[in-house]
PANU-498509 format. One line per 5 residues: number of its first residue (from 1); their letters; for each residue x, y, z of C-alpha. Coordinates in pm, whole numbers. Example, Ala and Ser with C-alpha at 12.3 -4.5 7.8 and 13.67 -1.06 7.14 Angstrom:
REM PANU-498509
1> as> 1230/-450/780  1367/-106/714 $
//
This chain:
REM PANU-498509
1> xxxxx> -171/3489/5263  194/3583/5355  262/3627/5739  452/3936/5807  738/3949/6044 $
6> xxxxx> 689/4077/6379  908/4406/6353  1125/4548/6656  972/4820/6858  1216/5132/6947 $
11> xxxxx> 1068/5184/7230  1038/4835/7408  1103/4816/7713  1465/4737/7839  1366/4392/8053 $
16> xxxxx> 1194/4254/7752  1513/4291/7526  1749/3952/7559  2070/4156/7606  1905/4352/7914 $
21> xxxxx> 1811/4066/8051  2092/3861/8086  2237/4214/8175  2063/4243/8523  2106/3884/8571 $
26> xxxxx> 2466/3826/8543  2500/4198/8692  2349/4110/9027  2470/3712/9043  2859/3875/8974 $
31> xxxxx> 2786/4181/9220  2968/4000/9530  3263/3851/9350  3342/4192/9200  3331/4342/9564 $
36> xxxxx> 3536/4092/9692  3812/4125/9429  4012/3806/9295  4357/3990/9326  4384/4039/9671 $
41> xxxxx> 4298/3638/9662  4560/3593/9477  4836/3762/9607  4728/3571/9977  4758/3274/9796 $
46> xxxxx> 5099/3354/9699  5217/3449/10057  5038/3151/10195  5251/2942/9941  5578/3081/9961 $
51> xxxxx> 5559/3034/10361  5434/2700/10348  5718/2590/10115  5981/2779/10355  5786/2604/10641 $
56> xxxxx> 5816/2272/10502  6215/2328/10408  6259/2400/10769  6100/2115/10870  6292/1885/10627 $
61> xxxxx> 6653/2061/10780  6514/2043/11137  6446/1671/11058  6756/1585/10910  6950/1804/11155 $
66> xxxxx> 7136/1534/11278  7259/1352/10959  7365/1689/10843  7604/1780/11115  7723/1422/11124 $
71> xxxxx> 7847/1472/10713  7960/1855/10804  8152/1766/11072  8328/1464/10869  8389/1728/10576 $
76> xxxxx> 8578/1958/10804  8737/1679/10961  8856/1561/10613  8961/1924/10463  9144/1958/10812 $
81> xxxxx> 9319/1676/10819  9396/1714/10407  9592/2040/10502  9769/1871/10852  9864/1509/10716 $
86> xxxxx> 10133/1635/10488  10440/1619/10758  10329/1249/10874  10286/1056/10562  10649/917/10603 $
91> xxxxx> 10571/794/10962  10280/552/10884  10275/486/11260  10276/871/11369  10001/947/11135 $
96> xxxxx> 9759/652/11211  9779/758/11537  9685/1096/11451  9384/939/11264  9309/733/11567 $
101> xxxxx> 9297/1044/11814  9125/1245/11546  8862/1012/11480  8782/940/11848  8635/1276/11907 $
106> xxxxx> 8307/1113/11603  8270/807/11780  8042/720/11460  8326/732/11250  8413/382/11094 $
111> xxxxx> 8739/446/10974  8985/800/10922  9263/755/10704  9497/890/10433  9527/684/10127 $
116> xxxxx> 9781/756/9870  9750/791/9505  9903/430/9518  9619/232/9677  9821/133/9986 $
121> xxxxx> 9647/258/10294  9939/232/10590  9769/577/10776  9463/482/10967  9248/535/11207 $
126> xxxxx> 9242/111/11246  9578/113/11247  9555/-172/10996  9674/-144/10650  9467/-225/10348 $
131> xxxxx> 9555/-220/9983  9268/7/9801  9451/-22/9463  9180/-283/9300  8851/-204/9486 $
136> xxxxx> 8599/-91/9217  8573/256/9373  8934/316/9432  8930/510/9096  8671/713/9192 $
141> xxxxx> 8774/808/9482  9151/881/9321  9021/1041/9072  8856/1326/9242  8993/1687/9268 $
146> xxxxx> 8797/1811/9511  8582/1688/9797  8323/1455/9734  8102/1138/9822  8128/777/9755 $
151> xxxxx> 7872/498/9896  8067/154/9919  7776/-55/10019  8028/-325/10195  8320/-131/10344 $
156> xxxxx> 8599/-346/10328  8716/-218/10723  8404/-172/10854  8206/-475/10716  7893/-249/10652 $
161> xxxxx> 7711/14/10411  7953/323/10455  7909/679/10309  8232/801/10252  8391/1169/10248 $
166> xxxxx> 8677/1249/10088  8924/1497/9995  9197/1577/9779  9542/1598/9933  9773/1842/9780 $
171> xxxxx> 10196/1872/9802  10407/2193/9818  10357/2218/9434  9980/2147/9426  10026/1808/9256 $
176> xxxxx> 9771/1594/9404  9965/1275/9628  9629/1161/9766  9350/1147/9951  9202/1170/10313 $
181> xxxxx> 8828/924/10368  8644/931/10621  8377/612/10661  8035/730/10777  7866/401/10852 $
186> xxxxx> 7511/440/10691  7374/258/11094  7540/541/11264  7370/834/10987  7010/647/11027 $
191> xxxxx> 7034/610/11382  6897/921/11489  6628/928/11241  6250/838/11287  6143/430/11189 $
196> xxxxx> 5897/403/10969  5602/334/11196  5674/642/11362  5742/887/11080  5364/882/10991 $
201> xxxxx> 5268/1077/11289  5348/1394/11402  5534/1641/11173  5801/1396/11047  5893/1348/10714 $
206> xxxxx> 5851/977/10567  6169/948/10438  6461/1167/10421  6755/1128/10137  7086/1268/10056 $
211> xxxxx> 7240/1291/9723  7520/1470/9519  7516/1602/9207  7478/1299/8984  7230/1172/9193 $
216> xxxxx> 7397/861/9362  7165/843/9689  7435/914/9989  7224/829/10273  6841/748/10343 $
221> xxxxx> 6637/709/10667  6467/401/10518  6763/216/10404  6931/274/10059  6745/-9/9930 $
226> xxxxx> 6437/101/10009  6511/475/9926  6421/445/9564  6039/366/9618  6010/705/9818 $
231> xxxxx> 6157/941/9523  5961/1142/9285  5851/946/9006  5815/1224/8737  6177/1417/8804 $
236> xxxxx> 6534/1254/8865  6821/1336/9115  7049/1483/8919  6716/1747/8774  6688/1837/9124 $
241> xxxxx> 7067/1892/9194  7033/2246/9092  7187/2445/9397  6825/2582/9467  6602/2482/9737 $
246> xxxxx> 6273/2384/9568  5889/2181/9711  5703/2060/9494  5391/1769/9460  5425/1478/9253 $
251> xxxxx> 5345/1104/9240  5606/858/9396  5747/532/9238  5514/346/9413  5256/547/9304 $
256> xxxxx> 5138/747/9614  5120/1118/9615  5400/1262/9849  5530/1640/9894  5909/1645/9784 $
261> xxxxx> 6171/1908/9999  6486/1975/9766  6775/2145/9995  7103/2189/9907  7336/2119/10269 $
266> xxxxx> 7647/2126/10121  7860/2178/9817  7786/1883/9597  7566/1740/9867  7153/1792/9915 $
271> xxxxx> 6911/1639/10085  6589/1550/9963  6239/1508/10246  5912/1302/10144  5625/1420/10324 $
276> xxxxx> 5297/1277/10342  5024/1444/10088  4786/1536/10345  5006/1653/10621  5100/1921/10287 $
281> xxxxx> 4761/2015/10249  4692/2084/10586  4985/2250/10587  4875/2462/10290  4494/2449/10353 $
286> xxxxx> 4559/2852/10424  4590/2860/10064  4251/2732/9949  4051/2969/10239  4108/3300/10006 $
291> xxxxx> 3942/3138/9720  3655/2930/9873  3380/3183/9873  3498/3431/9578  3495/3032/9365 $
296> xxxxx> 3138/2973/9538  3045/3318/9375  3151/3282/9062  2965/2903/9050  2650/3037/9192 $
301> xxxxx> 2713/3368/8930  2781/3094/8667  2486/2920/8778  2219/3171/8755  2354/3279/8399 $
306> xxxxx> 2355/2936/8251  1975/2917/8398  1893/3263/8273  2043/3210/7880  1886/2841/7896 $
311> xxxxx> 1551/3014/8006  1557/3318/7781  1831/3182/7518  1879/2871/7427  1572/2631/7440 $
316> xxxxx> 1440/2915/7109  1752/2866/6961  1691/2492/6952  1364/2526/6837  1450/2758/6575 $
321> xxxxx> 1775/2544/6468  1524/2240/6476  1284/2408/6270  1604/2518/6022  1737/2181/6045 $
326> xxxxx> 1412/2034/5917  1333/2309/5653  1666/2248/5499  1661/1850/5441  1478/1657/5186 $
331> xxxxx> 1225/1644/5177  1151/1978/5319  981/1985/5636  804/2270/5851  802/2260/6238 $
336> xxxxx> 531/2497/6393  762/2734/6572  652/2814/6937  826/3114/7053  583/3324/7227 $
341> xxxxx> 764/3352/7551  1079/3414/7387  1268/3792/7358  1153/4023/7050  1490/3963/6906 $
346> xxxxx> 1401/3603/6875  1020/3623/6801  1161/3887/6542  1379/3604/6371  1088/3335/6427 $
351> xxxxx> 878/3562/6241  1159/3623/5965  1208/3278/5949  829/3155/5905  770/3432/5608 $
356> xxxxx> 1170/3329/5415  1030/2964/5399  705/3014/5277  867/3257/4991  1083/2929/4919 $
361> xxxxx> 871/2672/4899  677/2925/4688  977/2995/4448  1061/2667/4434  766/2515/4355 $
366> xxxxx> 774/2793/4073  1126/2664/3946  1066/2285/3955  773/2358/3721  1001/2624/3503 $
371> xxxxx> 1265/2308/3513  987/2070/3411  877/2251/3108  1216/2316/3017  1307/1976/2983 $
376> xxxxx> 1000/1925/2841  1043/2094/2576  1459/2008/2519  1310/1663/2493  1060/1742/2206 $
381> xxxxx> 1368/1925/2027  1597/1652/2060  1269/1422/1974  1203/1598/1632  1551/1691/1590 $
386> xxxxx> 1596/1334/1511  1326/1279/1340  1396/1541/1103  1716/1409/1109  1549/993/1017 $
391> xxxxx> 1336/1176/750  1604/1342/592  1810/1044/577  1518/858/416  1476/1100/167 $
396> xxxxx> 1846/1054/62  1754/711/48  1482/729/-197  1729/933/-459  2034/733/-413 $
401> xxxxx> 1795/386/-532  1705/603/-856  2042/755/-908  2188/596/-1208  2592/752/-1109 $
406> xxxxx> 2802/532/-901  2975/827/-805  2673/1043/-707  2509/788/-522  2865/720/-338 $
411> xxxxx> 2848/1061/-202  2457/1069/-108  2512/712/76  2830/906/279  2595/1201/342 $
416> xxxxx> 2312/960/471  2538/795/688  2656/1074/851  2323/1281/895  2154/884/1050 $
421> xxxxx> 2517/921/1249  2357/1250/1413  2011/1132/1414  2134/883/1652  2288/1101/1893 $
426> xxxxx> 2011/1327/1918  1803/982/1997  2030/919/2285  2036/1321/2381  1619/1292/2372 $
431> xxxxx> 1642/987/2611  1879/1151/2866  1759/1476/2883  1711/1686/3188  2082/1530/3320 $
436> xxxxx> 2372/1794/3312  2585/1484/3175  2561/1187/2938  2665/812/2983  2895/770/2694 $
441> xxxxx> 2853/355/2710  2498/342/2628  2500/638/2408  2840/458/2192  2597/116/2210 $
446> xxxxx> 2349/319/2033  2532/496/1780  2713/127/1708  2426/-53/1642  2244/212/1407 $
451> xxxxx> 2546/205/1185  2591/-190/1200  2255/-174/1089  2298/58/774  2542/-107/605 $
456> xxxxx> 2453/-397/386  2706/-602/535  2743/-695/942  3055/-607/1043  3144/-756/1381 $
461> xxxxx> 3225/-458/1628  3362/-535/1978  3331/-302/2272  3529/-223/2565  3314/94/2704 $
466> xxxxx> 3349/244/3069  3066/437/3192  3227/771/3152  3016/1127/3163  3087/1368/2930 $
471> xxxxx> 2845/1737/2870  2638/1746/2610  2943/1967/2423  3146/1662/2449  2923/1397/2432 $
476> xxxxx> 2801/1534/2088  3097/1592/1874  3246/1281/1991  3012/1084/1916  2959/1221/1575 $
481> xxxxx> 3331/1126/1576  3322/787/1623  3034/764/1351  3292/912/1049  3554/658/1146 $
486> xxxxx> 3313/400/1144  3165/476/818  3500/535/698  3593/276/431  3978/228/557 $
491> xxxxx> 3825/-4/779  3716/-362/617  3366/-386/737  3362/-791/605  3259/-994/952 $
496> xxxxx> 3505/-1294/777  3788/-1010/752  3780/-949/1158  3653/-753/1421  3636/-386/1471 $
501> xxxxx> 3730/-279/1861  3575/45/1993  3709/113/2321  3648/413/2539  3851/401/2874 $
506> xxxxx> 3956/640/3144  4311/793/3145  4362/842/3504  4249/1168/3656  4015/1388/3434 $
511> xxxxx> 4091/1222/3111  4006/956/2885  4064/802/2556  3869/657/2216  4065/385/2039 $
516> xxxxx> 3942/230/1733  4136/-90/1555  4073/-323/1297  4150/-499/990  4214/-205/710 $
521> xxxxx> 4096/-232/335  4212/-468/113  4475/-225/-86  4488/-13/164  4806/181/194 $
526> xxxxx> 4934/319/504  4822/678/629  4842/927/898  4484/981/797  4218/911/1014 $
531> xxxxx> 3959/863/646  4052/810/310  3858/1119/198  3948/1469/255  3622/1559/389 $
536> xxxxx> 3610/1221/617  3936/1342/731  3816/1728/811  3543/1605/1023  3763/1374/1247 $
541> xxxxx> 3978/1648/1289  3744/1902/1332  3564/1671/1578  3884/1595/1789  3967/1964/1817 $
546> xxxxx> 3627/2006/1950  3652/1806/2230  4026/1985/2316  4138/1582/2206  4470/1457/1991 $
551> xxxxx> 4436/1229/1723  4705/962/1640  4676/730/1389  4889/437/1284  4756/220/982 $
556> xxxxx> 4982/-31/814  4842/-253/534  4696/-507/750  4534/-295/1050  4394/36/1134 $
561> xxxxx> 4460/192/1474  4304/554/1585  4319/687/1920  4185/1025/2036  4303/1101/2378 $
566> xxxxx> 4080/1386/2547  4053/1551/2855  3682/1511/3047  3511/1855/3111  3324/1959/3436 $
571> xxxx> 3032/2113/3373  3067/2438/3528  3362/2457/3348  3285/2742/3038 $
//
């Protein structure tokens, strides 16, 4: 007896419905986020951020505070001096000592002097002259336009790691004559900094570097060597030479996460502060306070829904995909579904689900049996199709060996070939019936060795056969095909004169091709026939056009060739 599916009830009640359920649920676990609000979260985060990012820029300024007014004090020195120098560059001794009492009020000044476009410095602070004209960073330094930095890791004066600061002196026309340095010993710029053992306590950054714009590294507090382990290992120095003050997080090149400062002190000039990770997050930990309990909420929201749609949702899914899963395989299987405790939309579909596979098993079972008969029965007709066929060809028989005419009996042995020709391929339909497609290689081995054994002579026929599946409206006409060429008597069926090659080979994609050579009839004359008879010739033509193929022949004297080259049918094609 058919089960009937459990039908919905309007009026159910709204608790025992799966969307009210998870309604109430997720409405009372989301209740306290919503009251809380993630916006006004958000936009604290956002002021917590932007402060600690000013706060942290402060501190990298306040910490390099020192360096800074060391290199702004030598770049107003410089441009001060570029303006004044003019009148004394004739007196070498009247301007180096002008350099000398300039330079005495920055004790940590190395060396203040003018050098001209030349290379010959006469004006220092040293009051010793010095030829700049082949040092590698003489050209540089010449070269520049406006005020800028050079590091000269062995100052030629000084005898140590120098930054240098530089700039442009101009004549009464504005035609540049040279340039005023001023030597910055990298000692001196460190000095005041923190050592390394002591910038990991307090607020002090870990290292602290200047560059300019194309990111040669001016000055660091942990050496210039050692400078290039402390930068960012995911950005470069000229990226960060933008002219904007930026913090950011990022891995180092020694693979520790550090906080980088970005500040631009000067034009051309900025300053870049590594701070320890943690000291950040401290330093930020305002910024995770406004989220901690609204994320708590949503986890414990998340939480109770995920329970509440595994309880109510998904554990009768599963089942009933399980059950579906197993239904649809082969063979088919039936899981007892177990779904009492689920929601009426799901005991509804449970239900649905029991009654749809019984009705297909049921239909089914009805079609495999309408299936078997069928075949059954195409069987029998291909069965005494044939024999009808084998009887009718005997008949034929029996009047061609009391036919007196040549002639007559000519044209009943042609008939009986062709009609044991068919007989045969209904044989080979009745023994692969109930398949949508036949195996042309057996079915061609078949027809071959019926019509080798008609004849009262065995010709030798060699086969080159693929297993290629054509539909029965292929399979049939072509093979009726192959039986009129055969039979044809272009071919010299004598085993001494040869043998006859029957190939049937694929042609690449979706096509294929029937080839038949041998030695032709003594007399023979050459022929874009496929038969000698007009009838013969009909057939194979008729055949070929069947089957959508193109026939091509080429006989000389000496050989036959025939090739029908076809495409191969699907068959849901019409």
């Amino acid at each position: 007896m058919t089960q009937e599916p459990r039908k919905s009830v309007p009026g159910l009640p709204f608790y025992d419905k799966l969307g009210g359920r998870l309604a109430v649920l997720v409405a009372l676990a989301m209740l306290p986020m919503a009251l809380l609000g993630l916006a006004q979260s958000q936009s604290n985060a956002k002021q917590a951020a932007e402060q600690s990012q000013l706060a942290v820029m402060g501190e990298t300024v306040r910490a390099a505070a020192p360096e800074i007014r060391l290199i702004g004090a030598a770049q107003i020195m410089a441009a001060t001096l570029a303006r004044t120098v003019q009148p004394f560059i004739t007196d070498p001794a009247a301007c180096s000592r002008m350099m000398a009492t300039v330079a005495a009020q920055e004790p940590t000044i190395s060396l203040l002097a003018y050098v001209p476009l030349s290379g010959l410095m006469v004006c220092a602070s040293t009051a010793r002259p010095y030829d700049f004209s082949n040092h590698p960073l003489f050209a540089k330094m010449s070269g520049l336009d406006r005020p800028g930095f050079v590091v000269n890791p062995d100052g030629p004066i000084s005898g140590t790691s120098v930054l240098g600061v530089t700039h442009p002196v101009l004549d009464a026309n504005g035609q540049r004559v040279g340039f005023i340095s001023v030597s910055l010993p990298h000692l001196a710029l460190t000095h005041a900094q923190f050592t390394e053992d002591t910038l990991t306590e307090s607020h002090d950054p870990l290292a602290l570097v200047t560059f300019d714009g194309t990111g040669t590294i001016l000055t660091s507090s942990v050496g210039v060597a050692g400078a290039a382990s402390r930068l960012p290992a995911n950005r470069s120095l000229p990226s960060l030479a933008t002219g904007q003050a930026q913090t950011f997080t990022a891995p180092s090149m020694a693979g520790q996460l550090r906080v980088f400062s970005v500040v631009p002190i000067a034009d051309g000039l900025f300053l870049l502060g590594t701070w320890q990770a943690n000291r950040t997050l401290t330093l930020f930990g305002a910024d995770l306070d406004p989220y901690i309990f609204p994320m708590l909420m949503w986890l414990s929201a998340m939480g109770v829904a995920l329970l509440a749609t595994e309880r109510l949702v998904t554990r009768h899914i599963q089942r009933l995909g399980l059950a579906m899963t197993s239904f649809s395989g082969s063979p088919r299987q039936q899981i007892d579904l177990d779904l009492a405790h689920g929601p009426s939309e799901i005991r509804t579909l449970g239900s649905a689900f029991e009654v749809m596979t019984a009705t297909i098993l049921r239909e089914e079972a009805h079609l495999e049996d309408v299936l078997r008969q069928k075949e059954v029965l195409l069987r029998e007709v291909h069965h005494r199709t044939g024999n009808s066929l084998q009887l009718i060809a005997s008949i034929m028989r029996m009047h061609m060996r009391q036919e007196k005419s040549d002639d007559v009996r000519s044209i009943l042995d042609g008939l009986h070939d062709r009609v044991m020709g068919l007989a045969t391929v209904h044989m080979g339909l009745y023994q692969t019936s109930g398949q949508k497609d036949v195996q042309m290689d057996a079915l061609f081995a078949n027809v071959i060795r019926q019509i080798t054994a008609m004849g009262p002579q065995k010709p030798s026929i060699q086969t080159e056969l693929e297993p290629i599946h054509l539909i029965p409206d292929q399979a049939v006409p072509l093979s009726l095909l192959l039986t009129e060429l055969l039979s044809g008597v272009s071919l010299q069926t004598a085993p001494e004169a040869g043998s006859i090659v029957v190939s049937l080979v694929g042609q690449g994609e979706g096509a294929a091709r029937l080839r038949i050579t041998g030695p032709a009839l003594a007399g023979a004359q050459p022929s874009v026939e496929p038969t000698p008879t007009v009838i013969g010739t009909q057939l194979v033509r008729g055949f070929a056009e069947q089957i959508g193929g193109t026939l091509r022949v080429a006989s000389t004297t000496d050989t036959v060739d025939i090739a029908i080259d076809f495409p191969i049918k699907d068959s849901n094609e019409p």
